[in-house]
PyMOL commands that place a pseudoatom at each C-alpha (Angstrom):
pseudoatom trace, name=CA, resn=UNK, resi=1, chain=A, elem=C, hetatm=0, pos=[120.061, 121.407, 89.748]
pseudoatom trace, name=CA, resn=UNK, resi=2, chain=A, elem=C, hetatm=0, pos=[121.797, 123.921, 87.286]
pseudoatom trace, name=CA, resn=UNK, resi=3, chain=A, elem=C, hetatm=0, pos=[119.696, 124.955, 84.018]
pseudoatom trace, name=CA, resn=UNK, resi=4, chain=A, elem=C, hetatm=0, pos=[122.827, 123.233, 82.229]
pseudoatom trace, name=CA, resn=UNK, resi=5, chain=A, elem=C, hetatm=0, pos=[122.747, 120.172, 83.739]
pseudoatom trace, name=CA, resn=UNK, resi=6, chain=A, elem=C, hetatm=0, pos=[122.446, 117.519, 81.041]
pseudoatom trace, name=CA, resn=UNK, resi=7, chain=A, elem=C, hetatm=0, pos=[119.875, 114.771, 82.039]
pseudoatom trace, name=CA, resn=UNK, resi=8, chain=A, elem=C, hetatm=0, pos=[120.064, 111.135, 81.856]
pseudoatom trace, name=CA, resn=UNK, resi=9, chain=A, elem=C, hetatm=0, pos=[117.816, 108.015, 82.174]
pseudoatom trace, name=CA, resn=UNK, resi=10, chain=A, elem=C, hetatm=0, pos=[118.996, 106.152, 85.566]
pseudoatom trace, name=CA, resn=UNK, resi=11, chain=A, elem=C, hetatm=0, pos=[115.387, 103.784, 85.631]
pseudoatom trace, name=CA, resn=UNK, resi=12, chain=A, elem=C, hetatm=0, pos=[112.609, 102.926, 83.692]
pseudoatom trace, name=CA, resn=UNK, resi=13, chain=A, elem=C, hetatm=0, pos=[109.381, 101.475, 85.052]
pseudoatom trace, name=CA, resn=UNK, resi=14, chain=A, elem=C, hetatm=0, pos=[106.262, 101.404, 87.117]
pseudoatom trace, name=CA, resn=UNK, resi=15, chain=A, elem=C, hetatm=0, pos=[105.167, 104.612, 88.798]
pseudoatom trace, name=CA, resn=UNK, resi=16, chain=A, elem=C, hetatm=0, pos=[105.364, 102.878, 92.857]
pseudoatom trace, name=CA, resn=UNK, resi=17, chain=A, elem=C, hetatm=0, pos=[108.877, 101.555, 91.640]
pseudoatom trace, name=CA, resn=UNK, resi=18, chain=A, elem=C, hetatm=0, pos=[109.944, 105.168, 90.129]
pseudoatom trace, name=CA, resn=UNK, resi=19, chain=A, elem=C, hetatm=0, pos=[108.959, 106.875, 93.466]
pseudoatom trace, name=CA, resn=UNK, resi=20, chain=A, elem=C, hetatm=0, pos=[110.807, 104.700, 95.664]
pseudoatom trace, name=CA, resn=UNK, resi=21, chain=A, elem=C, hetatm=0, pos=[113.882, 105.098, 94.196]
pseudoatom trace, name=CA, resn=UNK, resi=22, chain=A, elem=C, hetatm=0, pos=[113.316, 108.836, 93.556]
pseudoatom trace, name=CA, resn=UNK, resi=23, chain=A, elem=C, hetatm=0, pos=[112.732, 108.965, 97.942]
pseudoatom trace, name=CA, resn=UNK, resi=24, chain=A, elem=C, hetatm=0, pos=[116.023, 106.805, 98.380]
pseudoatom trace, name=CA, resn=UNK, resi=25, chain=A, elem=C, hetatm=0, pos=[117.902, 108.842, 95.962]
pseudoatom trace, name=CA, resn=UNK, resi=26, chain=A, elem=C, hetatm=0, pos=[116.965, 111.932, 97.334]
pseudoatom trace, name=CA, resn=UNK, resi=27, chain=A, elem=C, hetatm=0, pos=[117.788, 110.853, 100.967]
pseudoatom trace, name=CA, resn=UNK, resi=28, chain=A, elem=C, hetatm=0, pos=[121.557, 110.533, 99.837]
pseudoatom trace, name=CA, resn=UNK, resi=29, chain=A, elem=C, hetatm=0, pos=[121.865, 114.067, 98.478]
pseudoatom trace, name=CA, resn=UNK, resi=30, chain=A, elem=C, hetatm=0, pos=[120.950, 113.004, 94.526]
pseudoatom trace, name=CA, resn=UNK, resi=31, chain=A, elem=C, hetatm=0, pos=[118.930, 115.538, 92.990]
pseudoatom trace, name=CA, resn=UNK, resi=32, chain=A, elem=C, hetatm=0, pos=[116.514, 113.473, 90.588]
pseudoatom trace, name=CA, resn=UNK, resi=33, chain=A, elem=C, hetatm=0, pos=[112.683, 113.995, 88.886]
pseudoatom trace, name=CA, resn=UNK, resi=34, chain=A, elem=C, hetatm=0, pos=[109.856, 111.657, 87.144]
pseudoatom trace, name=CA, resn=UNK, resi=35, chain=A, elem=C, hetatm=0, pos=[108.704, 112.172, 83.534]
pseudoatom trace, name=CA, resn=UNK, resi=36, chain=A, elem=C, hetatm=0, pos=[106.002, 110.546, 82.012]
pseudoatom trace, name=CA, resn=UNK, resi=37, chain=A, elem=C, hetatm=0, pos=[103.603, 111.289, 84.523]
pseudoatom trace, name=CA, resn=UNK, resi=38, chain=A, elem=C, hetatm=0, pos=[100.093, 112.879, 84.174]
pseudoatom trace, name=CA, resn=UNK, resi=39, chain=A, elem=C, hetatm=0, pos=[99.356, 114.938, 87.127]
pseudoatom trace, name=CA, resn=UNK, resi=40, chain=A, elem=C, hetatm=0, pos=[95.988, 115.910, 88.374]
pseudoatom trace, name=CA, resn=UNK, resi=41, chain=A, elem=C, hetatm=0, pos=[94.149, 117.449, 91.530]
pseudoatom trace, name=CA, resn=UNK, resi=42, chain=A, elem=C, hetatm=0, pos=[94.277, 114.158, 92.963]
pseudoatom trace, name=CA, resn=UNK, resi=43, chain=A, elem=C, hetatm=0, pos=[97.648, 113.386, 92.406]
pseudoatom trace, name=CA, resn=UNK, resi=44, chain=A, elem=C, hetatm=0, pos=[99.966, 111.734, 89.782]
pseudoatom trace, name=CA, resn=UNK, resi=45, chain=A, elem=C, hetatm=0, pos=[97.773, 109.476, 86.727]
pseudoatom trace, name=CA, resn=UNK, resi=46, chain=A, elem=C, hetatm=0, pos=[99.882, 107.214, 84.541]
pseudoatom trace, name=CA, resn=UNK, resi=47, chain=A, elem=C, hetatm=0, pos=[98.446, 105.261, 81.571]
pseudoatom trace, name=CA, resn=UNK, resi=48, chain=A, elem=C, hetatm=0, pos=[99.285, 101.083, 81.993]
pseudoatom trace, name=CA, resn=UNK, resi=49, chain=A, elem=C, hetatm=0, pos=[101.009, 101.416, 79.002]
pseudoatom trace, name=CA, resn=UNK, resi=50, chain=A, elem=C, hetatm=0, pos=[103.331, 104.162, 79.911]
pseudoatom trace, name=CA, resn=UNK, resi=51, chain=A, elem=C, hetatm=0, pos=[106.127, 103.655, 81.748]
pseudoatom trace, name=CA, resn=UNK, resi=52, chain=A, elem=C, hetatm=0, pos=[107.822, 106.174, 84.433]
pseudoatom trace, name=CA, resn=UNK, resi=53, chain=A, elem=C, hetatm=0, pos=[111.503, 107.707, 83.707]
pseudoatom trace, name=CA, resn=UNK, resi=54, chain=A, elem=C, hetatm=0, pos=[113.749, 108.499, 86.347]
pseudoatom trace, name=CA, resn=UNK, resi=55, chain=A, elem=C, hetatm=0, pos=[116.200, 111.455, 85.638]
pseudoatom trace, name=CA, resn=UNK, resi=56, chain=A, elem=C, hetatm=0, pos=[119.217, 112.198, 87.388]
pseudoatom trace, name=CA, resn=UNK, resi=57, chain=A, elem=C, hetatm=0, pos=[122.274, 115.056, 86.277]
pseudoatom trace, name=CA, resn=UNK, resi=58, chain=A, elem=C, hetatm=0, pos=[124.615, 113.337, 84.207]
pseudoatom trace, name=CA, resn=UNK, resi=59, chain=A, elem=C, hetatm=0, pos=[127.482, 114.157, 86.584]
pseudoatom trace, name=CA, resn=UNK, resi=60, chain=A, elem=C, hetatm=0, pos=[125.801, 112.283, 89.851]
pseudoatom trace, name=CA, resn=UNK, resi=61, chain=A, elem=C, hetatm=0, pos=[125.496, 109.299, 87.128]
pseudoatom trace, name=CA, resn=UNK, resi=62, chain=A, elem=C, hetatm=0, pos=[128.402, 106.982, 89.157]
pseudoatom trace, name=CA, resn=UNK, resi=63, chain=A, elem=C, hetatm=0, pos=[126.233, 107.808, 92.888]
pseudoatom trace, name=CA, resn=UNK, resi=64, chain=A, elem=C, hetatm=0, pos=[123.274, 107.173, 90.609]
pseudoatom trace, name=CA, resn=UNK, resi=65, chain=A, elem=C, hetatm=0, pos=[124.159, 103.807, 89.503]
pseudoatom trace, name=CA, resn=UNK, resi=66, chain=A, elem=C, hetatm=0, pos=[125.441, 102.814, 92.430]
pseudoatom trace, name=CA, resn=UNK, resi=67, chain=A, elem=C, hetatm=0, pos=[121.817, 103.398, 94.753]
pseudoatom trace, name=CA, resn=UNK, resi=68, chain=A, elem=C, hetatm=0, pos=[120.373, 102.119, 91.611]
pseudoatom trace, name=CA, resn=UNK, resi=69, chain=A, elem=C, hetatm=0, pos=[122.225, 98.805, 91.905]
pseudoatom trace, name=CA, resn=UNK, resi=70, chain=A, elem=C, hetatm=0, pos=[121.334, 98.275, 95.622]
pseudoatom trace, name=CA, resn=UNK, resi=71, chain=A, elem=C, hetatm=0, pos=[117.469, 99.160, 94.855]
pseudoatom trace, name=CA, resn=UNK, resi=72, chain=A, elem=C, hetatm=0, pos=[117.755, 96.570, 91.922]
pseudoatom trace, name=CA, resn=UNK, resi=73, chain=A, elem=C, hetatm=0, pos=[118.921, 93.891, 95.051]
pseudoatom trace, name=CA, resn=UNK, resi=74, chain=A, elem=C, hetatm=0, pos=[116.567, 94.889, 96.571]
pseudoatom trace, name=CA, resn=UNK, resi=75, chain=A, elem=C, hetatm=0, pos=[113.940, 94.346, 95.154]
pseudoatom trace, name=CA, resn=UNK, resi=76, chain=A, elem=C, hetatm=0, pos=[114.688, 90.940, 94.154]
pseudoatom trace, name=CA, resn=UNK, resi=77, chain=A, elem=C, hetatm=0, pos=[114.203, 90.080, 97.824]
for i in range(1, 77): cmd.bond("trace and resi %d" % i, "trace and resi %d" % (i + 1))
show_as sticks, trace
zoom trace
């Protein structure tokens, strides 16, 4: 990622959800982060009441939706 690259929201949600689809999007060459996340020695805290965000560069936002969309399947399985 660029220092310029504007930012958007692909997903909102649970921590285990935000990670998977941060591993799948990485695996296809989309470079992506978590916010909202607490991190400690042990590892990543996160409050029930706060939610994960998913960021991807606004200009992978078509590859974005499109993994997104397949995860969303998915999951309703």
């Amino acid at each position: 990622m660029k220092h310029n690259d504007y930012m958007m929201e692909l997903y909102r949600g649970e921590l285990w959800e935000c990670q998977l689809l941060e591993s799948i999007l990485k695996n296809e060459g989309i470079d992506c982060f978590l916010v909202n996340a607490a991190r400690c020695d042990y590892g990543l805290l996160v409050t029930s009441v706060q939610q994960v965000q998913l960021l991807i560069p606004e200009e992978l936002q078509k590859q974005g939706v499109e993994v997104l969309e397949v995860f969303k399947e998915n999951m309703k399985r």
